[in-house]
N, C-alpha and C positions, 0 to 999 in steps of 0.2 A: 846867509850862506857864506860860506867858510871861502877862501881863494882856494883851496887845494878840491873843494864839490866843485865851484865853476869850471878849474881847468879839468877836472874828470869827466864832466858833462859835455866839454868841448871835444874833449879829446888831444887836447894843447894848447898853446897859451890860448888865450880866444882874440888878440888881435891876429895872431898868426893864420889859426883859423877861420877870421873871419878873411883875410885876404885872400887866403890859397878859395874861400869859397866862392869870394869876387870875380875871381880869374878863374874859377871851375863855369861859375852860371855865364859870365863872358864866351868864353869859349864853345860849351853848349847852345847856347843863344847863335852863337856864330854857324853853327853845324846846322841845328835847327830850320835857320834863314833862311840856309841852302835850300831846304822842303820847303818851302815857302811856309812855315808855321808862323804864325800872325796871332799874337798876345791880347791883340789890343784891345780887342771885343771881352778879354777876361777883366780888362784894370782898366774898362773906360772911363772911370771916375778920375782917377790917376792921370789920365791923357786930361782930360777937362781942367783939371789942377793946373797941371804946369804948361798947358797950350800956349802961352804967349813967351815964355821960356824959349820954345822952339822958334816962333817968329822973330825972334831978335841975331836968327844967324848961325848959331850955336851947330852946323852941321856934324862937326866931328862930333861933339857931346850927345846930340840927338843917336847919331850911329850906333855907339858906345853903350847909350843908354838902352837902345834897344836891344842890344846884344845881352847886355845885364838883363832886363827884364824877361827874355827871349829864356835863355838859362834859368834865372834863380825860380821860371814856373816850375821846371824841372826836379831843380839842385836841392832847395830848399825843402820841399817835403821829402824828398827819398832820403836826406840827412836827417831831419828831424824823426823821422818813423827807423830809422838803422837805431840812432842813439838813442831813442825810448826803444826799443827793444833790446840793445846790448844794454842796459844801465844794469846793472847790479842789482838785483834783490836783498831786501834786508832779514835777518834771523830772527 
């Protein structure tokens, strides 16, 4: 793939992209919270992974990362299903 198909498929540069998506799934995560919507039970394996991560302290990061994970259940499919359905057809 060409740089000029990846940044079309992004929609923009894709580090650009991938931050403003960082701080989109954060943000929803954070709204989310509010409802008390609770991820965990979808990426239990994900929690089992990095559990001792968390025991080491790590409260802001734990937060943060919930907020991320809270959003991108969100962010991440409704962006992926927009840009395969806006993608261009070919002739």
């Amino acid at each position: 793939m060409s740089n000029d198909t990846i940044t079309r498929f992004f929609g923009g540069q894709p580090l650009a992209v991938l931050f403003r998506l960082i701080l989109l799934s954060i943000l929803i995560g954070f709204i989310l919270h509010a409802f008390n919507f609770d991820p965990w039970n979808i990426i239990q394996s994900i929690k089992d992974l990095i559990w001792r991560i968390w025991n080491l302290g790590y409260d802001a990061i734990d937060l943060v990362w919930r907020y991320f994970i809270l959003g991108a259940v969100i962010v991440l499919p409704i962006w992926l299903v927009v840009r395969l359905i806006n993608t261009p057809r070919g002739r």
